[in-house]
C-alpha positions in Angstrom: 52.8 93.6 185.6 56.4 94.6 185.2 57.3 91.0 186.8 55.0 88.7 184.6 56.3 91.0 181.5 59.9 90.4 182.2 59.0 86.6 182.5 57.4 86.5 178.8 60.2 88.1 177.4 63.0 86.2 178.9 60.8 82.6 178.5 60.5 83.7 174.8 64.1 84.2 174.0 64.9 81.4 175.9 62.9 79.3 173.2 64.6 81.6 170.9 67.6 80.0 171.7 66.9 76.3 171.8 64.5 76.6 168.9 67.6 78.0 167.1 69.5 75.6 168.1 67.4 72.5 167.3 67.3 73.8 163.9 71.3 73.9 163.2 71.3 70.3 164.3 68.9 69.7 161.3 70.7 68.5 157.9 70.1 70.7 155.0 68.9 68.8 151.8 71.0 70.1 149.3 70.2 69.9 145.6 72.6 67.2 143.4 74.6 69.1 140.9 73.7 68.4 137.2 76.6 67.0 135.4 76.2 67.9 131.8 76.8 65.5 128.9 80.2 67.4 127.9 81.6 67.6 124.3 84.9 65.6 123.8 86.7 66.8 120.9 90.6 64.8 121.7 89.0 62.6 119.2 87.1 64.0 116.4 83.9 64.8 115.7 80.3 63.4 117.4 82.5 62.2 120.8 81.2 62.7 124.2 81.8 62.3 127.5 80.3 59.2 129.7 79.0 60.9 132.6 81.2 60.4 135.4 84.1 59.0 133.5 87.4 60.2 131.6 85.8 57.6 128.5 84.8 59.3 125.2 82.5 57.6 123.2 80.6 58.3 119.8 77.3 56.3 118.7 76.6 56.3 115.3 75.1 54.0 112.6 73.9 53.2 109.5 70.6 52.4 107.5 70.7 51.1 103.7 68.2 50.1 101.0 69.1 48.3 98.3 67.6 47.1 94.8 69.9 44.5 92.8 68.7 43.0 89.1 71.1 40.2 87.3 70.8 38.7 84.2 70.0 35.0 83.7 69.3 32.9 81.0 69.0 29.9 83.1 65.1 29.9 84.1 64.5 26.1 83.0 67.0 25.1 85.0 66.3 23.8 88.5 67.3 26.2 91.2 67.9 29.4 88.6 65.7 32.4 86.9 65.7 34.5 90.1 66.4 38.0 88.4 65.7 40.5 91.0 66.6 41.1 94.6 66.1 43.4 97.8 68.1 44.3 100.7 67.3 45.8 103.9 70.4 46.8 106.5 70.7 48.1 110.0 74.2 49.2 111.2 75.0 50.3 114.9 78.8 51.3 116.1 80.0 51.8 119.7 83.6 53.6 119.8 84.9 54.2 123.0 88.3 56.1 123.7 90.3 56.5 126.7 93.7 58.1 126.9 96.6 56.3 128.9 100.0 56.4 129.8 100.6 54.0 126.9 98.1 56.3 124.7 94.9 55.6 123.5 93.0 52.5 124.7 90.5 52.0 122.2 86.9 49.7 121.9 85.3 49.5 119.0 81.7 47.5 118.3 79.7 46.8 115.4 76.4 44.9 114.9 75.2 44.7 111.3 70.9 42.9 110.7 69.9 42.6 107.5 66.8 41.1 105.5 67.8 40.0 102.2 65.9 38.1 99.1 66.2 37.3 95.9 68.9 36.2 93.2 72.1 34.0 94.1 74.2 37.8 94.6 71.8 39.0 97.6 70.7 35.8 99.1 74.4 34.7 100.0 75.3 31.0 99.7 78.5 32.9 100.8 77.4 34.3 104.3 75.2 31.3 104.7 78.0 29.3 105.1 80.0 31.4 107.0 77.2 31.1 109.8 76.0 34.6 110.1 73.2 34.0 107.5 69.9 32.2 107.6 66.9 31.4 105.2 63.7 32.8 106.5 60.6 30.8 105.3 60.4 32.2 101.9 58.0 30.9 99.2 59.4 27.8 98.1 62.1 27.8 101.1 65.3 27.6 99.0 67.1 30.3 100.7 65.6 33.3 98.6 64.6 34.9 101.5 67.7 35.1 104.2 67.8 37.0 107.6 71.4 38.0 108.9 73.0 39.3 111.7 76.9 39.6 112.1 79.1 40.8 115.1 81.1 42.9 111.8 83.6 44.3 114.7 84.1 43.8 118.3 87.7 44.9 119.2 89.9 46.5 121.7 93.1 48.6 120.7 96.2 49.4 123.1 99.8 50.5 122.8 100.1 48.7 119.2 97.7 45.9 120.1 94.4 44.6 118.0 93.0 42.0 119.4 89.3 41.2 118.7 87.1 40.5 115.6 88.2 43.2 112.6 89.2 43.4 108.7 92.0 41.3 107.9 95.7 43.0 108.2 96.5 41.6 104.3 93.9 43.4 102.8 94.1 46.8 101.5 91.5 48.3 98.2 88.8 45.7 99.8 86.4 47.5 97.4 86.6 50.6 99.1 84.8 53.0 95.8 82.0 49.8 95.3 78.1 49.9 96.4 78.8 45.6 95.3 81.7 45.6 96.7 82.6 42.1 94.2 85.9 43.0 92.5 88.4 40.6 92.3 90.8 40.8 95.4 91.1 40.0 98.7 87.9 41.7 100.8 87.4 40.0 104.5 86.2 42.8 106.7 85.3 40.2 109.6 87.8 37.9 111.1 89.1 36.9 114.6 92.6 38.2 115.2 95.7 39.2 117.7 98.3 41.6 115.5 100.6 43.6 117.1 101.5 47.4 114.9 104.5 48.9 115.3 104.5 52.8 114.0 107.7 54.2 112.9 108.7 57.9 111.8 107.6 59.3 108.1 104.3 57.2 107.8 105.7 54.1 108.1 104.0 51.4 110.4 104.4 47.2 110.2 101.6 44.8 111.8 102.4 41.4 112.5 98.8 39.1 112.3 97.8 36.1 113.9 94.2 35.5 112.3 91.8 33.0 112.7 92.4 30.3 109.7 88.4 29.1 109.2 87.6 32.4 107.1 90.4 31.4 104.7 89.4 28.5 103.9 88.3 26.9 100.9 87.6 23.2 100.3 89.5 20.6 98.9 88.3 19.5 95.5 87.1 15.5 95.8 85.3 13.1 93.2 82.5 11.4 95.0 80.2 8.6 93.8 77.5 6.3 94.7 78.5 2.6 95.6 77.5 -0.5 93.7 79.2 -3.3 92.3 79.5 -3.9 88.5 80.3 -7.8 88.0 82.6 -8.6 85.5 83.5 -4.8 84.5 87.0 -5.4 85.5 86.5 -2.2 87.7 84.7 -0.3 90.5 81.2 0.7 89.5 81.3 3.5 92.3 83.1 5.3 95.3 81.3 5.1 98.6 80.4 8.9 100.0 79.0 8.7 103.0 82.4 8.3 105.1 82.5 12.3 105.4 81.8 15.5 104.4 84.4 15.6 101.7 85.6 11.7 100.6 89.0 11.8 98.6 89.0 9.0 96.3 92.9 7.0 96.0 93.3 4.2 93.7 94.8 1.6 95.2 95.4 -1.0 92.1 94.3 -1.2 88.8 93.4 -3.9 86.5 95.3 -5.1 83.1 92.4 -2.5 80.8 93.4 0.3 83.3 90.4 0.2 85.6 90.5 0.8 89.3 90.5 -2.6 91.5 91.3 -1.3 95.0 90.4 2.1 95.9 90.3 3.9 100.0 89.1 7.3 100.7 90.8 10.1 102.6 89.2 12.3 105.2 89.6 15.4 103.4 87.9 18.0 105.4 90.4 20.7 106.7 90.7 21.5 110.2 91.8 24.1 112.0 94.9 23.2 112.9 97.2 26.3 113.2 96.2 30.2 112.6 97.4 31.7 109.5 99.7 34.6 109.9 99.7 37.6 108.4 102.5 40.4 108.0 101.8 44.1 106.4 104.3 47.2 105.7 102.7 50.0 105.1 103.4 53.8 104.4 101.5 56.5 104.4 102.3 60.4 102.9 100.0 63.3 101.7 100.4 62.0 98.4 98.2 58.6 99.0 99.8 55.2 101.0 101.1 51.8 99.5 101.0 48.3 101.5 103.1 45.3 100.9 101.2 42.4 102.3 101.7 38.3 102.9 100.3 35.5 104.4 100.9 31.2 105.1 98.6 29.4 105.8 98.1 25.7 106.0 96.0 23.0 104.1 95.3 19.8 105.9 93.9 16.5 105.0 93.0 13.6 108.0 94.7 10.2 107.0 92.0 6.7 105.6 88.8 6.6 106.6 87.8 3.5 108.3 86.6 1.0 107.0 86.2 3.3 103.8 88.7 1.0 101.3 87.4 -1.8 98.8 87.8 -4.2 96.2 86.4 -6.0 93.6 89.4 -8.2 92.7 89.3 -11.8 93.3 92.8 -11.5 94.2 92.0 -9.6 97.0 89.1 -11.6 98.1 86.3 -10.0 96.4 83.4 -12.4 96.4 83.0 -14.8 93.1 80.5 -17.2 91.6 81.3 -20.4 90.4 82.6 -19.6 87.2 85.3 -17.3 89.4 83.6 -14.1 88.1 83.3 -11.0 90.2 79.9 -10.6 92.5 80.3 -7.9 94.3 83.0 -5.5 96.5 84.8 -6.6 99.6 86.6 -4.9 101.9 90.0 -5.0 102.3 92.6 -5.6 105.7 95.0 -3.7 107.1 97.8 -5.5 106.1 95.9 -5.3 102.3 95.7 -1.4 102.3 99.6 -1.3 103.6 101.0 -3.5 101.0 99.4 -1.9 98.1 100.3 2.1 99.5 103.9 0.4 99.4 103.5 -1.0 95.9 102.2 2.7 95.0 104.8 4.5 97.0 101.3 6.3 98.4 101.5 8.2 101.2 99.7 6.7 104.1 98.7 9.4 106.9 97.1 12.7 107.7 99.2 15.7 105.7 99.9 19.1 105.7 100.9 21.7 103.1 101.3 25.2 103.5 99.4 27.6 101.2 101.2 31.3 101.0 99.8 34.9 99.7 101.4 38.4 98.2 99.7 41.3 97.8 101.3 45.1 97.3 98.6 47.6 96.6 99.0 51.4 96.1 96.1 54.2 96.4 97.0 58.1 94.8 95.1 60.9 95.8 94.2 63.4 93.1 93.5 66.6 94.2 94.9 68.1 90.9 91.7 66.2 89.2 89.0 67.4 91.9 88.9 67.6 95.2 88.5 64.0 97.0 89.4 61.8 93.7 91.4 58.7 94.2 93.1 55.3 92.2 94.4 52.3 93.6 96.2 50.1 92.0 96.6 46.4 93.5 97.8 42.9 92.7 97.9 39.5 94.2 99.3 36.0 93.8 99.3 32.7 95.7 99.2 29.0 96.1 96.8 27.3 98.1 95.2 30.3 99.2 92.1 31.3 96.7 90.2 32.9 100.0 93.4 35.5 99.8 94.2 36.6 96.2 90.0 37.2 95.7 89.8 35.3 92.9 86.6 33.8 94.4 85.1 37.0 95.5 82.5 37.8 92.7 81.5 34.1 92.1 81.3 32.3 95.7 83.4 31.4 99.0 84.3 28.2 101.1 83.2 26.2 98.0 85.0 24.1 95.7 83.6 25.2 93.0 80.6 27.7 92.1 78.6 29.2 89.3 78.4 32.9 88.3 75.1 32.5 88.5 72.2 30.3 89.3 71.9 27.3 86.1 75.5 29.2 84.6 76.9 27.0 82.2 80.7 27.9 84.2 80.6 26.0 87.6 84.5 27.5 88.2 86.7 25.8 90.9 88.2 27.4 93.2 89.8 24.8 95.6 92.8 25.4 98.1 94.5 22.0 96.4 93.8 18.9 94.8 94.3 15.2 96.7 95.7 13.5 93.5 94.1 10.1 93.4 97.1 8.4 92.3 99.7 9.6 94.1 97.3 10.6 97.5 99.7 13.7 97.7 98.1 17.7 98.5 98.6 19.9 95.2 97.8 23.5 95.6 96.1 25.0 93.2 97.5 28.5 91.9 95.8 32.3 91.3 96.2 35.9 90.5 94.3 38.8 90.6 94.6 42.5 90.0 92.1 45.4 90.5 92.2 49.2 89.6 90.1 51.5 90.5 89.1 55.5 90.3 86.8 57.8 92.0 86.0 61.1 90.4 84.0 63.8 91.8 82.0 65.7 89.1 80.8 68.0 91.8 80.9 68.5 95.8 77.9 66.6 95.0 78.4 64.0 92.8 81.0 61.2 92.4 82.0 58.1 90.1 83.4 55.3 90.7 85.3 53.5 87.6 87.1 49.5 88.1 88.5 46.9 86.2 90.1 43.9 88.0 91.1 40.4 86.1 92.0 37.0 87.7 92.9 33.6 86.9 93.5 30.1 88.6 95.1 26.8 87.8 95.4 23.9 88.6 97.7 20.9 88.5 97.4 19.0 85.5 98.6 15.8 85.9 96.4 15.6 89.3 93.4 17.0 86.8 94.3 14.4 84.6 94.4 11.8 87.7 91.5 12.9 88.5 89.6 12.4 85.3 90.9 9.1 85.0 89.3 8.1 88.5 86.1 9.9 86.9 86.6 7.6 84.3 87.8 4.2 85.6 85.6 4.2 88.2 82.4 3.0 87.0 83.4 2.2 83.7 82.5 -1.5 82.2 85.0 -3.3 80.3 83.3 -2.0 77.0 85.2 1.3 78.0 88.8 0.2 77.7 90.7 2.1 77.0 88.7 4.4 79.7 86.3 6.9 77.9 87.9 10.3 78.9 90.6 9.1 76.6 88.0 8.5 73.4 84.9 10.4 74.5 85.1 14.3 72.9 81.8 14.7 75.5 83.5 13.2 78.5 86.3 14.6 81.1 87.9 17.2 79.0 84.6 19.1 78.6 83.7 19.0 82.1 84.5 22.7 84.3 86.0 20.5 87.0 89.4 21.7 87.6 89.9 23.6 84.8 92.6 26.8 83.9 89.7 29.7 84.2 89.5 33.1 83.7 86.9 36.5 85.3 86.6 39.6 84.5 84.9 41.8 86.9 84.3 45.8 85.9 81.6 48.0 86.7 80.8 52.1 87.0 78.6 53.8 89.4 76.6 57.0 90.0 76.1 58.5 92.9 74.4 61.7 94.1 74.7 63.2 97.8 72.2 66.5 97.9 72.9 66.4 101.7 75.6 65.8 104.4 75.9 61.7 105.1 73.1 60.9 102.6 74.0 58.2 98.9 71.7 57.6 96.6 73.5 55.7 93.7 73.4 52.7 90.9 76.3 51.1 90.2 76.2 48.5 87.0 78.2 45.7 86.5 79.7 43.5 83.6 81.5 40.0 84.6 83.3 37.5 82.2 84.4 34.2 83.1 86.1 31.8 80.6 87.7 28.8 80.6 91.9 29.0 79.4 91.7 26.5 76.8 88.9 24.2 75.4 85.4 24.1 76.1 82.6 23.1 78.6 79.6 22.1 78.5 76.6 24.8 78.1 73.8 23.5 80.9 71.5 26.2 79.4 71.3 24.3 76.2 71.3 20.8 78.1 74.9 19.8 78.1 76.1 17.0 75.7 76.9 18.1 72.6 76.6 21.6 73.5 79.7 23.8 74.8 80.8 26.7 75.2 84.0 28.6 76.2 83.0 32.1 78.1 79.7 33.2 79.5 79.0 36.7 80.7 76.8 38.4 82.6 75.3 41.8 83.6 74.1 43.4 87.4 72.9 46.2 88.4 72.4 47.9 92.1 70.7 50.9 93.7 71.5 52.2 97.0 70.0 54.8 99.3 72.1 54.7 101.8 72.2 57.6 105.6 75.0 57.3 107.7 74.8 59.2 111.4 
């Protein structure tokens, strides 16, 4: 017994042992440690940490409401009477942050969708032909009811570099106290760009641009008509349009009563041919910060059109009857258009003139008035560059000309230049504006905003002139000599095209925050825009004989607006 005992005990720790062993050979599942979304607070407020990474990155967005009304007196005329609008926006950013040897390298993404209907200031012709807007299927399908959805930013930031799609270096106010956001100045918070900002001691910092030309572009003005021939008028009954987008007309020769004999059409659409560059000094101190801003930019016009010039003249080879009378148009040869530029001293090919902007702007902090109140002051002149000094910016964009509203009698111009039909030379056309505005809190709670900004442009007026004469000429029978702008008070000189106007933009707001990130405000609105001299025909009251000088007109706007 003490044997087989012995044998149990020693067999049993035997399996002791290789048991023991066999399980050390066995891997251990060990639990995956929990990484924790960690706070990262190098860069403000709301950063994190992506798991796993060194990158910080805050999410945040926006959601707004908005209700607009505009005045209109316009309701019997085709296209106008719209009154009302409503506005529905969705905002997402993505800013991520890493710190480098060569300092912060920055991303920075935001997607705006909005749903928008209504009047001429919420539906925008403006965005619409920018590309980022789009009519829905709204009840009569005139663009009252627009869908949008814009890539507002997308850029990336390192060691003095922006390069990427982000507000434009020249601007600085950009209607920074506004819920409209339509005061005269330069405003384009979406563009494609390379700068370069250099950051020097005591809050100074330059930024050299190079920014994508197509936002700054406005169209050429051009006279088009339809083409027919008027026998025996001694003239052109019409200019052909369907060449291009944007025919300029060029008178070629002229008959012995003044009227136009030979005319050829330029390709006036500008391309984009060379970026326009922008260049900023800024400085900033506790006291506020000031900017000195400019820009050039180009304005381009193709060369003929093919095919595009005619005649009427005999002597060119216009077709005749029997008598020798006029029948119809013809076209005319190479060696016909060359020969009559020379005799003209007209210039032949494509051209190029370079528009240029100046803006200095200044914004005080007020402390000393309540906590958080602000003014800016800011002015801005330029040739050839409308898109720049804002003078556009209530009224319409990439347009030659637009109305304040819907059916307004004011259909003001804004063109880049002016292809003077007798000469075929690029003017530029000229404009100011100037802007101030202040922000008062009444309380923590409750703010104002209060602006005022005024703007004129110009044009050439012997290309005006030119251009009324073609308007005249063209089309005229021989009844009409001398041509009828010169003897008709209803005629050219009371037409808006290319006229010396005037806008006034001001407005006031109200707005109430009862909690952190939350606005609910109105802001109301008062616009002017007048013609410089003379008169122009009043469309609400059917044109000829009626005119009138100015026209004004009230908006209003509320917001609720959460940022997070």
């Amino acid at each position: 017994m003490k044997l087989v005992k012995s044998l149990l005990l020693g067999s049993a720790a035997g399996l002791s042992v290789v048991g023991g062993a066999q399980a050390a050979d066995l891997p251990v599942k060990k639990a995956v440690p929990i990484e924790y979304v960690r706070v990262c607070t190098a860069y403000g407020a709301g950063f994190f940490y992506i798991p796993g990474t060194d990158t910080c990155l805050r999410v945040s967005g926006r959601a707004r409401a908005e209700y607009g009304y505009i005045g209109s007196d316009s309701r019997n005329v085709p296209g106008g009477g719209d009154l009302s609008g409503f506005t529905g926006l969705a905002r997402f950013n993505i800013d991520a942050r890493t710190q480098t040897g060569y300092g912060t390298l920055r991303a920075f993404l935001r997607l705006d969708a909005a749903s928008r209907t209504g009047h001429t200031k919420f539906s925008s012709g403006t965005n619409e032909r920018i590309g980022y807007a789009f009519s829905g299927t709204g009840q009569d399908q005139r663009g009252r009811v627009q869908n949008f959805i814009n890539v507002d930013k997308a850029f990336v930031q390192f060691a003095g570099l922006t390069a990427g799609r982000a507000s434009s270096f020249f601007d600085f106010y950009a209607a920074d106290y506004e819920i409209i956001g339509s005061s005269l100045g330069s405003n384009l918070p979406s563009t494609n760009l390379l700068a370069w900002t250099q950051k020097f001691e005591g809050g100074w910092s330059a930024t050299i641009s190079m920014e994508d030309p197509n936002y700054r572009k406005n169209p050429l003005f051009s006279d088009a008509f339809t083409a027919t021939a008027q026998p025996g008028s001694g003239g052109l009954s019409g200019v052909n349009n369907v060449f291009t987008t944007a025919p300029t007309p060029i008178i070629l020769a002229t008959a012995a009563n003044g009227n136009a004999t030979a005319v050829y059409f330029l390709d006036a659409v500008q391309r984009s041919r060379m970026p326009d560059f922008v260049a900023s000094l800024r400085y900033d101190a506790p006291w506020g910060s000031a900017q000195l801003s400019a820009a050039v930019k180009d304005v381009n016009i193709g060369g003929p059109i093919a095919n595009s010039a005619i005649t009427n003249s005999a002597a060119l080879g216009a077709p005749t009857n029997a008598a020798g009378a006029v029948t119809g148009i013809a076209n005319l040869t190479t060696a016909q258009i060359a020969a009559l530029q020379a005799a003209r001293g007209i210039n032949a090919g494509s051209q190029t003139e370079y528009g240029w902007a100046v803006q200095g702007g200044a914004k005080f902090n007020l402390p000393f008035i309540a906590p958080g109140d602000g003014l800016y002051l800011q002015g801005a002149y330029g040739e050839g560059a409308s898109l720049y000094t804002g003078i556009n910016r209530f009224t319409a964009g990439y347009l030659s000309n637009a109305a304040v509203y819907t059916g307004n009698p004011f259909n003001q111009f804004f063109s880049d230049a002016i292809v003077n039909p007798l000469t075929g030379r690029i003017e530029l056309s000229n404009s100011f504006t100037a802007v101030a505005s202040f922000l008062h809190y009444w309380s923590p709670e409750w703010r104002s905003a209060f602006y005022a900004s005024y703007g004129e442009i110009w044009f050439s007026q012997g290309a005006r002139q030119a251009v009324s004469q073609t308007s005249a000429i063209v089309g005229q029978s021989a009844a009409n000599s001398p041509p009828s702008y010169l003897t008709n008070p209803f005629g050219y000189a009371n037409s808006a095209a290319l006229r010396d106007t005037y806008q006034v933009v001001t407005g006031a707001s109200l707005i109430w925050s009862p909690v952190k990130d939350l606005d609910i405000g109105v802001e109301g609105q008062y616009i002017k825009t007048g013609v410089k001299n003379g008169r122009v025909f009043d469309t609400n009251r059917g044109g000829n004989p009626f005119t009138v000088s100015s026209e004004d007109v009230y908006q209003a706007r509320f917001r609720v607006q959460r940022d997070f």
